[in-house]
C-alpha positions in Angstrom: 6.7 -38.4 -9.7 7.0 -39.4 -6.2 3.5 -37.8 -3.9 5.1 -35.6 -1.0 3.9 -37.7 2.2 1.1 -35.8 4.3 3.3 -34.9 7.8 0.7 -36.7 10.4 -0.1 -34.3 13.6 1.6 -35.9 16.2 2.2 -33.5 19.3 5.2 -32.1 18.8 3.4 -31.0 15.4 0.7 -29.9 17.1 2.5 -27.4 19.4 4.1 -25.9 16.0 0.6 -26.1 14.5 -1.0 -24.2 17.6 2.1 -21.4 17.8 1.4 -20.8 14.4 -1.7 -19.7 14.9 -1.4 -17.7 17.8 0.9 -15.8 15.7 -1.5 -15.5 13.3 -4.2 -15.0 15.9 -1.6 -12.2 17.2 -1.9 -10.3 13.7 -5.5 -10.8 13.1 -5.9 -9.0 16.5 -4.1 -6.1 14.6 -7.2 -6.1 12.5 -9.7 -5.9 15.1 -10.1 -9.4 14.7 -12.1 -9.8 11.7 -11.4 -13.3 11.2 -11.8 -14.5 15.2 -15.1 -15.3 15.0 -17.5 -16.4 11.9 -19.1 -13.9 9.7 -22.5 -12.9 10.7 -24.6 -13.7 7.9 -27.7 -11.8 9.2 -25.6 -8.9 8.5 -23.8 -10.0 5.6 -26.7 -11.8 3.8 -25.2 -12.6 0.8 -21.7 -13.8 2.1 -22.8 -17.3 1.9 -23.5 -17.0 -1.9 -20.2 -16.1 -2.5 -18.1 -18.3 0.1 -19.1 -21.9 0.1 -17.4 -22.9 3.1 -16.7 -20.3 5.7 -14.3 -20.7 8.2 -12.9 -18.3 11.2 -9.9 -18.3 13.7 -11.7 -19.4 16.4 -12.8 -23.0 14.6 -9.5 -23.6 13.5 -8.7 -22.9 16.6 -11.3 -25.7 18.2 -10.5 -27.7 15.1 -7.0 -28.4 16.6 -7.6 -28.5 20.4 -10.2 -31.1 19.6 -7.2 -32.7 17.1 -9.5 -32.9 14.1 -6.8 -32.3 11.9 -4.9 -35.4 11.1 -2.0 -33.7 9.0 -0.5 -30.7 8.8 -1.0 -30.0 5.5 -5.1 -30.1 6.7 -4.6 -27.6 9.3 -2.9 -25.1 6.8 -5.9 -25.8 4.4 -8.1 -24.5 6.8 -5.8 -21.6 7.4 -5.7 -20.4 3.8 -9.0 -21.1 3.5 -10.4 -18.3 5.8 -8.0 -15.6 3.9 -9.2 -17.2 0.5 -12.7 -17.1 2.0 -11.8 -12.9 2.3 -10.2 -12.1 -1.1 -13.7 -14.6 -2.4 -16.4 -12.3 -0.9 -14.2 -8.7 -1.6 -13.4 -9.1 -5.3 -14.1 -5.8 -6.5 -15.1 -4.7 -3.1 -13.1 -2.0 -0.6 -10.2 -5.0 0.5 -10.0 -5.1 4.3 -6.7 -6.3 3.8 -4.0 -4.7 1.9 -1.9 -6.7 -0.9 1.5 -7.0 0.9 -0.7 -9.0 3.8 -2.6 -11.1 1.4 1.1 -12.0 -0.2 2.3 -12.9 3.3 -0.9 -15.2 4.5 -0.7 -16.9 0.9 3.1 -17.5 1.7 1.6 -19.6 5.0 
């Protein structure tokens, strides 16, 4: 099978990368933001136990003004990976997010 090519971030993929996440920025905001800024682990102690690599919003959001991302396809990693971070750590918890939003981030 032929690999799908990575899609490099050039700028005009950038500006789709960056209204992308101001849209998603838009909806988190709808949430009272829990995904702006990273967790606070001094009053979440154990959230690093149970999420490897945390991630936030706001670094994603640094991550592509400072055009760390060389693809696309890395920039959506780091996307899913804050919302996979969240269904990680609340496994069996109260979800802060209901199913039909978790189906709708996934589909990012």
């Amino acid at each position: 099978q032929d690999a799908v090519r990575p899609i490099k971030m050039d700028s005009s993929w950038l500006m789709r990368c960056q209204k992308l996440l101001a849209k998603v920025q838009e909806m988190d905001a709808s949430w009272d933001n829990i995904f702006k800024y990273p967790v606070n682990t001094d009053a979440v102690p154990d959230y690093l136990l149970a999420v490897p690599r945390p991630k936030c919003l706001s670094e994603v959001e640094s991550d592509l003004s400072r055009k760390i991302h060389k693809t696309v396809e890395e920039f959506l990693k780091d996307l899913r990976l804050i919302f996979s971070n969240c269904v990680r750590y609340n496994q069996g918890r109260d979800q802060l997010i209901d199913e039909d939003c978790s189906l709708r981030i996934w589909a990012m």
